[in-house]
C-alpha positions as CSV (number, residue, x, y, z in Angstrom):
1,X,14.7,3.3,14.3
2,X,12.1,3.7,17.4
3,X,8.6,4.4,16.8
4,X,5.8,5.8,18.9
5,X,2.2,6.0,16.9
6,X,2.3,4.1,13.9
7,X,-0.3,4.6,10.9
8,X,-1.3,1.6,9.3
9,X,-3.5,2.2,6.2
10,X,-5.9,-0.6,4.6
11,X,-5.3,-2.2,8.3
12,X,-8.5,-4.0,8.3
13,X,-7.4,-6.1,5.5
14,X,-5.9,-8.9,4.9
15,X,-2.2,-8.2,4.9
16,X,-2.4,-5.1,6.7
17,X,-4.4,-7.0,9.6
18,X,-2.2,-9.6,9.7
19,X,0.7,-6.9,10.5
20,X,-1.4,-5.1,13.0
21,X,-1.8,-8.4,14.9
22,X,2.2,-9.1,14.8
23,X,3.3,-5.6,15.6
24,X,0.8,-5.2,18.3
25,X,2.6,-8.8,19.4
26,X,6.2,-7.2,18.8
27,X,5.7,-3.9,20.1
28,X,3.3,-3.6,22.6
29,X,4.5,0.4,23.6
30,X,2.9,1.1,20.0
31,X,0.4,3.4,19.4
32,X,-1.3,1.9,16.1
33,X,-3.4,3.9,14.0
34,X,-5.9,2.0,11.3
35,X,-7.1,3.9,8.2
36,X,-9.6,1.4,6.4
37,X,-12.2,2.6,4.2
38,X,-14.0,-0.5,4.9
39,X,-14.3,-1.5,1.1
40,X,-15.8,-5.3,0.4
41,X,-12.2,-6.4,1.1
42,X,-11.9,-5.1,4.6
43,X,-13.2,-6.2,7.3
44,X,-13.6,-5.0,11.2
45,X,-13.9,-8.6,12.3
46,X,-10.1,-9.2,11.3
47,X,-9.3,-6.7,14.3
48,X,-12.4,-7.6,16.6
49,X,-9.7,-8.9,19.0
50,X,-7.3,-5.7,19.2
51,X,-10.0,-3.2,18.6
52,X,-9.1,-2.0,22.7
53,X,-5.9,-1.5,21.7
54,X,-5.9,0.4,18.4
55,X,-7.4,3.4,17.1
56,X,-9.4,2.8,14.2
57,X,-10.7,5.9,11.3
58,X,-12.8,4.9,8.8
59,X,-11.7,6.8,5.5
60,X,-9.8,7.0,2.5
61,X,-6.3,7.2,1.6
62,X,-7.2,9.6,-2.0
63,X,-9.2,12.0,0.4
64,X,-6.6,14.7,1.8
65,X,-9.0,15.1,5.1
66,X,-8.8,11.8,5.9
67,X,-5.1,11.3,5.6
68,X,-4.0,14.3,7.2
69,X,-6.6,13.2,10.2
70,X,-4.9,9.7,10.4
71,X,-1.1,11.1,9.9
72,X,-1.2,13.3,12.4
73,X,1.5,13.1,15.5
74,X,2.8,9.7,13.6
75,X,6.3,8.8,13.2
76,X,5.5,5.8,10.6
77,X,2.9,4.9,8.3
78,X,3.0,1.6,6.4
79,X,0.5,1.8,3.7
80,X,-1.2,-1.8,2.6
81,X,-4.4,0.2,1.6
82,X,-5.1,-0.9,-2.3
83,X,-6.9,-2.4,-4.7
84,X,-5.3,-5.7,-4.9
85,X,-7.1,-8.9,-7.0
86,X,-6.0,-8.8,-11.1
87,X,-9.4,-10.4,-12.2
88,X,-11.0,-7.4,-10.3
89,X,-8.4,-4.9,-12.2
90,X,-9.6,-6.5,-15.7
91,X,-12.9,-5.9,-15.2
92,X,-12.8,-2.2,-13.5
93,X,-9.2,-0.6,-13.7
94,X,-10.3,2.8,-12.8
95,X,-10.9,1.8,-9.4
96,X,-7.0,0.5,-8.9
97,X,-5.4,3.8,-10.5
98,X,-7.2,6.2,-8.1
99,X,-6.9,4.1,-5.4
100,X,-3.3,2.7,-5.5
101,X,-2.2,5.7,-7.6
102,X,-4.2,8.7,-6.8
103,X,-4.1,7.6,-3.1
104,X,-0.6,7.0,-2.9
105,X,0.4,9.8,-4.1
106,X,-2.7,11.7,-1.8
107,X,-0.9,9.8,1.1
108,X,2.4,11.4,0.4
109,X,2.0,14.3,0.9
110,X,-0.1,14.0,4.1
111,X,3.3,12.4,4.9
112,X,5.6,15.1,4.1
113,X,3.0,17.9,5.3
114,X,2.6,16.3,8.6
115,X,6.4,15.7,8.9
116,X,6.7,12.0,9.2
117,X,9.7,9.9,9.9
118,X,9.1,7.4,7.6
119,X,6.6,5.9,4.8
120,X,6.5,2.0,4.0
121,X,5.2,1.5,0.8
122,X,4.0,-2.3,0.5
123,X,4.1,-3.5,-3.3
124,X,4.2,-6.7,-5.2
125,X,6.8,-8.7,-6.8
126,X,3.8,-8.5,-10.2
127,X,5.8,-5.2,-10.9
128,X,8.7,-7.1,-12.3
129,X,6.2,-9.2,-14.7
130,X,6.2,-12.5,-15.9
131,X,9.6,-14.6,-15.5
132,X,7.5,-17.8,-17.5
133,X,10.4,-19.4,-19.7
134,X,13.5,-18.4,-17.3
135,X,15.2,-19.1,-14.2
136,X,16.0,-16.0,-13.5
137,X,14.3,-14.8,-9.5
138,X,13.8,-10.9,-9.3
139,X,16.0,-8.9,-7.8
140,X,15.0,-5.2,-6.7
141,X,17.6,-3.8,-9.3
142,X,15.2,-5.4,-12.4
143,X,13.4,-3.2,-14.7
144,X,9.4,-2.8,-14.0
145,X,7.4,-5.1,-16.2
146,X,4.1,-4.9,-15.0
147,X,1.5,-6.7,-17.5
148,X,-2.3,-6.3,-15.6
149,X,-4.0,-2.9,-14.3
150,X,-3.1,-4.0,-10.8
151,X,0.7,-4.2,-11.1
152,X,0.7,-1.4,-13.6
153,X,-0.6,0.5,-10.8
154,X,1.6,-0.5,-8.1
155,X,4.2,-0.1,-10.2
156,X,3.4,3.8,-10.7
157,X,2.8,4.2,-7.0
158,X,6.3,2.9,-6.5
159,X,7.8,5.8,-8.4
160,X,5.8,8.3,-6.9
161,X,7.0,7.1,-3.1
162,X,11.0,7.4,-4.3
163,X,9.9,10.5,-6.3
164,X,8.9,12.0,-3.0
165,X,11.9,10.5,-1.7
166,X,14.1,12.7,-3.8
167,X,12.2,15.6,-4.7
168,X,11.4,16.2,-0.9
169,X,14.0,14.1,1.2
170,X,11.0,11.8,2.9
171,X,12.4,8.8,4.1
172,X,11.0,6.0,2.4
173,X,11.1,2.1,1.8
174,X,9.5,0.1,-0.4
175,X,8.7,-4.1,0.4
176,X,7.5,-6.1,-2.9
177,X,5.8,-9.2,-1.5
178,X,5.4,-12.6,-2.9
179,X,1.8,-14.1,-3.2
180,X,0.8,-14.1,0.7
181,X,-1.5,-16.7,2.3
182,X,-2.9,-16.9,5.5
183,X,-5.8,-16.0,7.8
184,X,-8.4,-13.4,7.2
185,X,-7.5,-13.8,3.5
186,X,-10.8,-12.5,1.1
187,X,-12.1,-15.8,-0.5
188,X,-11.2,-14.5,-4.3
189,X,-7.6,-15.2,-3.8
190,X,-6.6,-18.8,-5.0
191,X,-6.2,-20.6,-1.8
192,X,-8.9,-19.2,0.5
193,X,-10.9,-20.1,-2.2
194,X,-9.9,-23.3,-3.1
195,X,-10.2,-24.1,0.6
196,X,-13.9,-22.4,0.9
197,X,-15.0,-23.8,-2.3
198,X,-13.6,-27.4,-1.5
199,X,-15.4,-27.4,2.2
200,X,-18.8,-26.5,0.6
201,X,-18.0,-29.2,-2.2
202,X,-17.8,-26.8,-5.4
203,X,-15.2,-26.7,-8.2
204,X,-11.8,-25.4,-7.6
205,X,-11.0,-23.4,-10.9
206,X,-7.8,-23.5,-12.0
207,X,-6.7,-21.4,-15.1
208,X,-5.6,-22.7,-18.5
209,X,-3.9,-25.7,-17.5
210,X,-3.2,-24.8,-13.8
211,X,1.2,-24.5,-14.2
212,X,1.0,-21.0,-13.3
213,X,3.7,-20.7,-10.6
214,X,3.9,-18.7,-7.2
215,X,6.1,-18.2,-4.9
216,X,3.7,-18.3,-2.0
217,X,4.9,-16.9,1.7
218,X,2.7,-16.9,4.8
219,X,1.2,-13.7,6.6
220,X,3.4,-14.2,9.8
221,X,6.3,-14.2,7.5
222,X,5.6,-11.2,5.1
223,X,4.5,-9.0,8.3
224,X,7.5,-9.9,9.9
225,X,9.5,-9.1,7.1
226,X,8.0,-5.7,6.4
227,X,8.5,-5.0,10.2
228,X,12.2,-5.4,9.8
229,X,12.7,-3.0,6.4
230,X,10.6,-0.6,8.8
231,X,13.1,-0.5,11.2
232,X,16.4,-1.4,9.7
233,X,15.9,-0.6,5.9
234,X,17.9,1.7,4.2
235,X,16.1,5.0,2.9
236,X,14.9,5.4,-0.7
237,X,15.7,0.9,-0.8
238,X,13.3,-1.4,-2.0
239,X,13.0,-5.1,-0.5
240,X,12.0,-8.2,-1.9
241,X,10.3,-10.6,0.1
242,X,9.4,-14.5,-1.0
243,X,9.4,-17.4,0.5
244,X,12.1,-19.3,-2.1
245,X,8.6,-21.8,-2.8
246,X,8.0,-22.6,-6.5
247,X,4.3,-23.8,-6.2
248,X,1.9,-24.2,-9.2
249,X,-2.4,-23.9,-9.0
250,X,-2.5,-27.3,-9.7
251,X,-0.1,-28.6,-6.7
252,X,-2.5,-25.8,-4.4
253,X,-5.1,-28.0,-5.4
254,X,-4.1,-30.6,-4.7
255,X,-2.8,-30.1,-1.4
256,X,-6.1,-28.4,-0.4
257,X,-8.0,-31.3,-1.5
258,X,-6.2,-34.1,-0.2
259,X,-5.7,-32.1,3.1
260,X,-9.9,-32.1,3.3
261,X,-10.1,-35.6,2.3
262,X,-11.9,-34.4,-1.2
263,X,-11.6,-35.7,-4.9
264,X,-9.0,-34.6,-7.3
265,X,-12.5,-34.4,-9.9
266,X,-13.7,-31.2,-7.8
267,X,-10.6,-29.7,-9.8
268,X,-12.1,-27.6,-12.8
269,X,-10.3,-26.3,-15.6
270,X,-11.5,-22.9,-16.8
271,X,-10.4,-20.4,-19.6
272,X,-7.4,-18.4,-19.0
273,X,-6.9,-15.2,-17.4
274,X,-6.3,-12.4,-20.3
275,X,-2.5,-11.7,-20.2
276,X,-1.7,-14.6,-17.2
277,X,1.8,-14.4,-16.1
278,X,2.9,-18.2,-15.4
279,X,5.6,-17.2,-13.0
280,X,7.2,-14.9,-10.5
281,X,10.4,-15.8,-8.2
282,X,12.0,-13.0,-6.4
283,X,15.2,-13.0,-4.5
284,X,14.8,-11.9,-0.7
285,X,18.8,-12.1,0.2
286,X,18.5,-8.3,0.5
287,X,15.9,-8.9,3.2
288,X,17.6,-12.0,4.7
289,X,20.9,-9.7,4.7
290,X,19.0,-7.7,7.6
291,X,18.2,-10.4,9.5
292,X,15.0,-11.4,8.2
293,X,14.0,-15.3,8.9
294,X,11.2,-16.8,7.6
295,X,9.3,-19.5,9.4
296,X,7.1,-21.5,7.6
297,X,7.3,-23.9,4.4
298,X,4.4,-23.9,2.1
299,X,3.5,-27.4,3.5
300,X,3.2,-26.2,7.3
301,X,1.4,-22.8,6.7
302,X,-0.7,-24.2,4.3
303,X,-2.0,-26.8,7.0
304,X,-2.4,-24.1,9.3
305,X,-4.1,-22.2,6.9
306,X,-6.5,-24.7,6.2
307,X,-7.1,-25.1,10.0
308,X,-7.5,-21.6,11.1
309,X,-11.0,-21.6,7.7
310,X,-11.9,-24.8,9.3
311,X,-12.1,-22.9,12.4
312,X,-13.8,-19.7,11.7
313,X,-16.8,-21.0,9.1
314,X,-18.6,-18.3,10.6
315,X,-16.2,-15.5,9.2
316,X,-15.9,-16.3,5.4
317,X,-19.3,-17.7,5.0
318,X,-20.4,-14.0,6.0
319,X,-17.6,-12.7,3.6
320,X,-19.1,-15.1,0.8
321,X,-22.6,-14.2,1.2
322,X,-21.6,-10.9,0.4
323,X,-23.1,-9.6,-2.7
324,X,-19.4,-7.8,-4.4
325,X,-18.8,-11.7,-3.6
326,X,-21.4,-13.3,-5.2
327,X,-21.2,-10.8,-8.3
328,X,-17.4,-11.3,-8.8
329,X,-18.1,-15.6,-9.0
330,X,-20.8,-14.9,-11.2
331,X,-19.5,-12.8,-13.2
332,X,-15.4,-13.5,-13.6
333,X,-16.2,-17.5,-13.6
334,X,-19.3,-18.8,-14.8
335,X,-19.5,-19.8,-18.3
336,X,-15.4,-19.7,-18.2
C-alpha cells in the first residue's frame, strides 16, 4: 500500500514518537500529521527535532472536531493515543475508558466519514491476560483475557475497530505490542524508572517478589514492526509483535544496576500490584511471516537505552519534576 499524509495520533508520546522518528527515516515523501493532546505523558520535546517536518494539532482523539480536523485529506491514521500505565488505571479507570474507548471509537468514525484508506489500531498483548503457570506464547487467534482497567479497555477498543471493519467495510489492522523500551519513555514504566531512580541513587521497586515476566522489545523494533502491518497487513488481521525475550523485574534490575555501577541493595521490594499478571509471551511468526526482522536483544537495547537517559538528564529530570509525576510516586509507592 502507498501512502501520502499520514495521521499519527498520541504522536508526541512515547511509542507514537518513536514511530514518527522511524517513518520520517523510512519515508521521507510522507506527510505526517500529529494529534497529541499534550497530556502529562506527551511531550513536544520528543519531536523538537522533526517539528520542520511534521504538522503538529494539539487535541483530542474523543472530541469529533478535533479528529475530523486531523483526518482530513489522510490516507492512514495509526492511532497510539491512550491511556497506557496499569497503576494509573487502578487508581482512575474513568480516564482510560473514555480515552482508549470513547476515543477510539470517536476516531472511527472521523475515519470512515473522512474516507480513509486505512486505520492502525496499536494494542497490547495485556488483552490476552496472564499466561503465569504455562508455556503457552499468545497467538492473535486466543480469547481476550484482559484483567486491569487498561487492558480491559484496549481490549474493547479492539472490537470496536473490527466492528467498524465489518459493519462499514473500513480497512483496518490491529498490532498488539509487547512491553516496549526505549527513548523518550515516561519514567513510570519499569525501566526508565529503574534507570532514573538508580542514577539519582533511590530504590528501584520491584513488586511482590520481582518474577513477573515480560517479554520486552525495543522502540526501533515495535515501530518498525507496526510500519510493516501498515503496509503489508491483511484487512480486518491483528498482529502480534514481541521480541521472543522472557525477562523478569528482578533480572531488569539487575541489569540496570550493574550497568551503572550501583548496589544490588538499591533493589526494594514493595507490595504487589492488585490483580499482577506474572507473565505475557506472544508469538510474532504472523509478523515475521511478512518480513518483519527485529534488531535488538534485550541486552544491546537495554545498553542503549541506558545511554541515550545518560545522555538527555535534562529531558526526564524535567519530566520527573512534574507534579502528575511527583503525585503518582507519592501516591502509588510510598508506604507500599
Amino acid at each position: 500500500m502507498n501512502f501520502k499524509r499520514v495521521v499519527v495520533t498520541g504522536g508526541a508520546g512515547f511509542i507514537g514518537a518513536n514511530y514518527v522518528h522511524y517513518a520520517l527515516s523510512a519515508h521521507p515523501d510522507w506527510q505526517i500529521v500529529v494529534l497529541d493532546k499534550l497530556t502529562y505523558a506527551g511531550n513536544l520535546e520528543n519531536l523538537e527535532s522533526v517539528m520542520n517536518r511534521i504538522e503538529f494539532i494539539q487535541g483530542d482523539i474523543a472530541n469529533p472536531v478535533d479528529a475530523r480536523k486531523a483526518l482530513r485529506g489522510a490516507d492512514a491514521v495509526l492511532n497510539f493515543a491512550a491511556e497506557s500505565h496499569v497503576d494509573r488505571s487502578l487508581l482512575d479507570p474513568g480516564a482510560f475508558v473514555r480515552t482508549n474507548v470513547e476515543g477510539t471509537l470517536v476516531l472511527l468514525e472521523a475515519a470512515r466519514q473522512e474516507g480513509v484508506k486505512r486505520f492502525l489500531q496499536v494494542s497490547t498483548d495485556e488483552v490476552y491476560g496472564d499466561l503465569h503457570g504455562t508455556d503457552h506464547h499468545s497467538l492473535e487467534t486466543d480469547p481476550f483475557r484482559p484483567r486491569s482497567p487498561y487492558s480491559a479497555s484496549k481490549a474493547g477498543a479492539e472490537h470496536l475497530v473490527f466492528a467498524h471493519g465489518i459493519s462499514h467495510g473500513l480497512d483496518v489492522v490491529v498490532t498488539r505490542g509487547s512491553n516496549t523500551y526505549g527513548p523518550y519513555q515516561y519514567p513510570e514504566k519499569i525501566i526508565p524508572l529503574f534507570i532514573t531512580n538508580a542514577l539519582e541513587d533511590k530504590p528501584l521497586p520491584l513488586y511482590g517478589d520481582g518474577s513477573a515476566v515480560r517479554d520486552y522489545m525495543h522502540a526501533y523494533d515495535h515501530a518498525s514492526g507496526i510500519d510493516l502491518v501498515l503496509h503489508r497487513g491483511g484487512s480486518g488481521e491483528a498482529y502480534n509483535l514481541g521480541a521472543r525475550e522472557q525477562i523478569s523485574g528482578v533480572q531488569v534490575a539487575d541489569a540496570i544496576l550493574a550497568a551503572l555501577g550501583k548496589p544490588p541493595s538499591l533493589k526494594q521490594f514493595v507490595t504487589d500490584r492488585p490483580g499482577h499478571d506474572y507473565r505475557y509471551s506472544v508469538d510474532p511468526a504472523k509478523a515475521e511471516a511478512l518480513g518483519w526482522v527485529r534488531r535488538y536483544a534485550f541486552s544491546e537495547g537495554l545498553s542503549e537505552t541506558i545511554r541515550w537517559y545518560l545522555q538527555n538528564r535534562a529531558w526526564w529530570q524535567r519530566v520527573r519534576a512534574k507534579k502528575e509525576h511527583q503525585s503518582l510516586m507519592q501516591t502509588w509507592y510510598e508506604g507500599r
